[in-house]
N, C-alpha and C positions, 0 to 999 in steps of 0.2 A: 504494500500500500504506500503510496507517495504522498496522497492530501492530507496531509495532517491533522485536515479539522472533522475530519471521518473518522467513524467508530474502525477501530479492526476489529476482522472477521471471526475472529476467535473470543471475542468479548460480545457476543449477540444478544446476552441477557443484561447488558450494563452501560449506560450510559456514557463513554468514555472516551476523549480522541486520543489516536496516535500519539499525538502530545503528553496528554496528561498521563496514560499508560508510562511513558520516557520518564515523567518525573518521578512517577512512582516508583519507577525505577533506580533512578539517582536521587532518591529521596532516604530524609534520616527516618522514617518509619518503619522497622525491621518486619514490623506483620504484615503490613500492605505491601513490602516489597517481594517477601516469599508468596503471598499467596498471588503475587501477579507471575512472580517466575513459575508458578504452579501450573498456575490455567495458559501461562503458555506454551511450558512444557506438553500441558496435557492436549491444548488445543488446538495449538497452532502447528500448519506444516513443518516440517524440519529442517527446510534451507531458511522460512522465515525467524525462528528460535536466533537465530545469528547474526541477525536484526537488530534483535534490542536486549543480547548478552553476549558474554563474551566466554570463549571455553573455561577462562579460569574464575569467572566471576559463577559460573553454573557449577563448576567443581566445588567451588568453595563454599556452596551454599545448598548441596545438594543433600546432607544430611536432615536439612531441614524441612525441604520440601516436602505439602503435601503431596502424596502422588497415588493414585491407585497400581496395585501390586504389579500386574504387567506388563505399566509402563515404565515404573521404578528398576524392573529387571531389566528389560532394555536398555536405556539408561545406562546401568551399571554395569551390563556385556557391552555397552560400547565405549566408557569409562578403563575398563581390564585391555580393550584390545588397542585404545589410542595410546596406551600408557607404556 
């Protein structure tokens, strides 16, 4: 997604632009910011996840994420095989 002031396609149920998703991102609020790496772990395609994190900023913070189980194993088979 390029227009910023559009929701992205992975946040369908929330009101939210591009934008504000980025802040939430680079934002000091550690709960808003896992559960947004959460839903886009979970939501979004996976060349977009690269978008708006970085490999080690996902590393670093992937203990916390919520994530349903076999997306977390994924994940973490592809964590073992980048490493």
């Amino acid at each position: 997604m390029t227009d910023k002031a559009k929701r992205p396609y992975f946040l369908w149920d929330y009101d939210l632009t591009d934008q504000q998703v980025r802040e939430i991102l680079r934002g000091d609020n550690e709960t808003e910011k896992i559960w947004m790496m959460s839903r886009i772990i979970e939501s979004a395609r996976y060349q977009d996840v690269w978008n708006y994190m970085t490999y080690d900023e996902l590393k670093s913070s992937f203990h916390e994420l919520k994530l349903k189980a076999p997306i977390r194993r994924v994940w973490e088979h592809a964590f073992s095989i980048w490493e």
